[in-house]
C-alpha positions in Angstrom: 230.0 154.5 142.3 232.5 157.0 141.5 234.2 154.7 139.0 230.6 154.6 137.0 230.1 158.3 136.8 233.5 158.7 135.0 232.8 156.1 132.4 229.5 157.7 132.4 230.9 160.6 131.7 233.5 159.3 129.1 230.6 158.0 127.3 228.9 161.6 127.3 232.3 163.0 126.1 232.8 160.6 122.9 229.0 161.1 122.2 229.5 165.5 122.3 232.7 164.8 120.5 230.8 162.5 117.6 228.0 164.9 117.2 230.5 168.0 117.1 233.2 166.0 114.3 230.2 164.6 112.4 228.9 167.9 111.9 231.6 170.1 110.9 234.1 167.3 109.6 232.2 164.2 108.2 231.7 160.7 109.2 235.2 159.3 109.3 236.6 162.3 111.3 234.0 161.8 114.1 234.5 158.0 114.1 238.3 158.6 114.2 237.7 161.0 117.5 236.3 158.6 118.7 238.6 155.7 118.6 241.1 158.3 119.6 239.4 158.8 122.7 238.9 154.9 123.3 242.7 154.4 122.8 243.5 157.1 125.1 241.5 156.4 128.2 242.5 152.6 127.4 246.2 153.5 127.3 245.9 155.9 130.1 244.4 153.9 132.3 246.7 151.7 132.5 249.8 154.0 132.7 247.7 156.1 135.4 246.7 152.4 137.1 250.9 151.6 137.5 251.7 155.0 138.8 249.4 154.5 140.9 250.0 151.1 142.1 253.4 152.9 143.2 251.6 154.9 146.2 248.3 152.5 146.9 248.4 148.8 147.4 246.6 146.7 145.3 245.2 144.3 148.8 243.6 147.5 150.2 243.6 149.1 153.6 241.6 147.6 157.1 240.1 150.4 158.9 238.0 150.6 161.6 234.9 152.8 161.6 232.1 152.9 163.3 228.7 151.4 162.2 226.2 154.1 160.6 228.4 156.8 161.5 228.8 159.7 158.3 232.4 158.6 157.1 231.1 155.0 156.9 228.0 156.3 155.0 230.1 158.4 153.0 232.9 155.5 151.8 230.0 153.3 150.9 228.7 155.7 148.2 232.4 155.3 146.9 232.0 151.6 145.7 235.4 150.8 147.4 233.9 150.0 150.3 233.9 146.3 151.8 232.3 145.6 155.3 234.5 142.8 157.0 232.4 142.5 160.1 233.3 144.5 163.8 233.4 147.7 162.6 236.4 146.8 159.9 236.5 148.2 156.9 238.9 146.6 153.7 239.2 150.2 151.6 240.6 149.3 147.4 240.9 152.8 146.5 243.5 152.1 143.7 241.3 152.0 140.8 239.4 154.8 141.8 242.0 157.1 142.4 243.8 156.1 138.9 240.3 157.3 137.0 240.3 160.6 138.8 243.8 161.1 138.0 242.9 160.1 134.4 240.3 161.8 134.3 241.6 165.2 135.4 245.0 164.7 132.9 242.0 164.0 130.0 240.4 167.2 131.2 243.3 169.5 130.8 244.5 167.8 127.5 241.3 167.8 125.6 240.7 171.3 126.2 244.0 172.0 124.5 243.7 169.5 122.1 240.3 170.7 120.6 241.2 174.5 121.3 244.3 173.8 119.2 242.0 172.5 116.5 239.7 175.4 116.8 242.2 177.8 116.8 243.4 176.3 113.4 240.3 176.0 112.0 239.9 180.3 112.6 243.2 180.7 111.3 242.5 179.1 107.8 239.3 180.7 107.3 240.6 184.2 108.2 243.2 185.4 105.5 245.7 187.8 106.9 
């Protein structure tokens, strides 16, 4: 579940980003933010999925939690979540945990990245 709402939210992202680069740079410039947001979720995905790897194993963790209580409610919302039978739990965090990581690093670089740009964009229009 958590793994849908950040490619959900990707998707909202390169859509904002098309609409803003269509209209204040052209065509090309918005399709070209947009691949260059493909290639880096693509790209760092993967470098975020082998770091990663490093800390969480890729087989998962066996827990035991009780039936119905609120943390085994709460882990199945995560889509992690696999029932084994008597109360065990197999837990495959890793993929999760690499898009929030990703996601959070994409976060802090695209508001510098596009306040960079902005910035530039005041400076050329303003002559000192």
């Amino acid at each position: 579940m958590i793994a849908v709402i950040i490619f959900y939210l990707h998707a909202i992202f390169a859509v904002f980003v098309f609409a803003k680069s269509f209209q204040s740079d052209g065509l090309i410039q918005a399709f070209l933010n947009v691949v260059f947001i493909i290639i880096l979720f693509t790209v760092g995905w993967t470098l975020t999925d082998v770091i990663i790897g490093l800390f969480i194993s890729d087989k998962g963790y066996i827990i035991t939690i009780k039936y119905k209580s609120l943390l085994d409610e709460l882990l199945r919302l995560t889509g992690f979540y696999k029932p084994l039978g008597d109360n065990k739990v197999l837990l495959t965090p890793k993929d999760t945990v690499s898009l929030v990581v990703l996601t959070i690093i994409e976060v802090f670089f695209y508001r510098f990245f596009y306040s960079l740009g902005k910035r530039k964009e005041e400076s050329l229009s303003y002559p000192n």
